[in-house]
N, C-alpha and C positions, 0 to 999 in steps of 0.2 A: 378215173371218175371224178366229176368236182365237186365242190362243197356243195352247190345248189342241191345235187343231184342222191346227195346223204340224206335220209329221215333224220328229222331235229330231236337232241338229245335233250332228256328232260327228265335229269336223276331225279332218281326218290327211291330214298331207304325204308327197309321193312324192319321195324324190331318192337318188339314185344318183352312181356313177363306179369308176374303176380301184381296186385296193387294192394294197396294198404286196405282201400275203402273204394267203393264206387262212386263215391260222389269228387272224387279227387283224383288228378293224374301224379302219384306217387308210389314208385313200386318198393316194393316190399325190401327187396335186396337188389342191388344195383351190379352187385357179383353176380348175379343170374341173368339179368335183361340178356335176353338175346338177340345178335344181331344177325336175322336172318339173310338179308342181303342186300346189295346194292344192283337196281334194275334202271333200265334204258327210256322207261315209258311207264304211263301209269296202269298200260292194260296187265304188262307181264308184273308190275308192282300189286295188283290188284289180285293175279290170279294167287301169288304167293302170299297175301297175307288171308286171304280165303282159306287157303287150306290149312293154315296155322291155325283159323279161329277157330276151322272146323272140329280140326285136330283136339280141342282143348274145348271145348264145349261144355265138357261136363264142370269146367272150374271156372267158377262164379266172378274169381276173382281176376280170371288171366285174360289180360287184353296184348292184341296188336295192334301196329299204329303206323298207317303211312305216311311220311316225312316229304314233302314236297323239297328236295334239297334244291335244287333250281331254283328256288326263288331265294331261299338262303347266299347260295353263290352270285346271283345277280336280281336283286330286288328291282329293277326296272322293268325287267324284261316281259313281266303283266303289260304294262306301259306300250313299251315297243312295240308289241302286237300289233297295239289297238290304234298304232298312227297312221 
């Protein structure tokens, strides 16, 4: 199979935990965040931080958060798209 012929890979991490306050992204204890996973795409990223938030609904305090790492690893790559 060749490269062409791959769907294009477009990490993004799921990880969540408690935060301090709402009005802020700082969690409570850094020992706890957890690192739900590392997915392929944002749809299968999407469905797994859904069920996290779900999961956790009742706690005011507990967020998830999808990490667009692709653009971390290559900050252009918005760019290149769009040439």
């Amino acid at each position: 199979m060749s490269d062409s012929a791959q769907p294009q890979q477009l990490l993004h991490l799921v990880l969540g935990g408690e935060l301090v306050d709402l009005e802020h992204v700082t969690f409570k204890d850094l020992d706890k965040v957890e690192i739900v996973g590392l997915f392929p795409n944002y749809a299968t990223a999407y469905a797994a931080w859904k069920a996290k938030a779900q999961a956790t609904v009742d706690n005011a305090q507990m967020r998830y958060f999808i990490v667009h790492m692709h653009r971390l690893l290559d900050p252009d790559q918005d760019t290149k798209s769009k040439r």
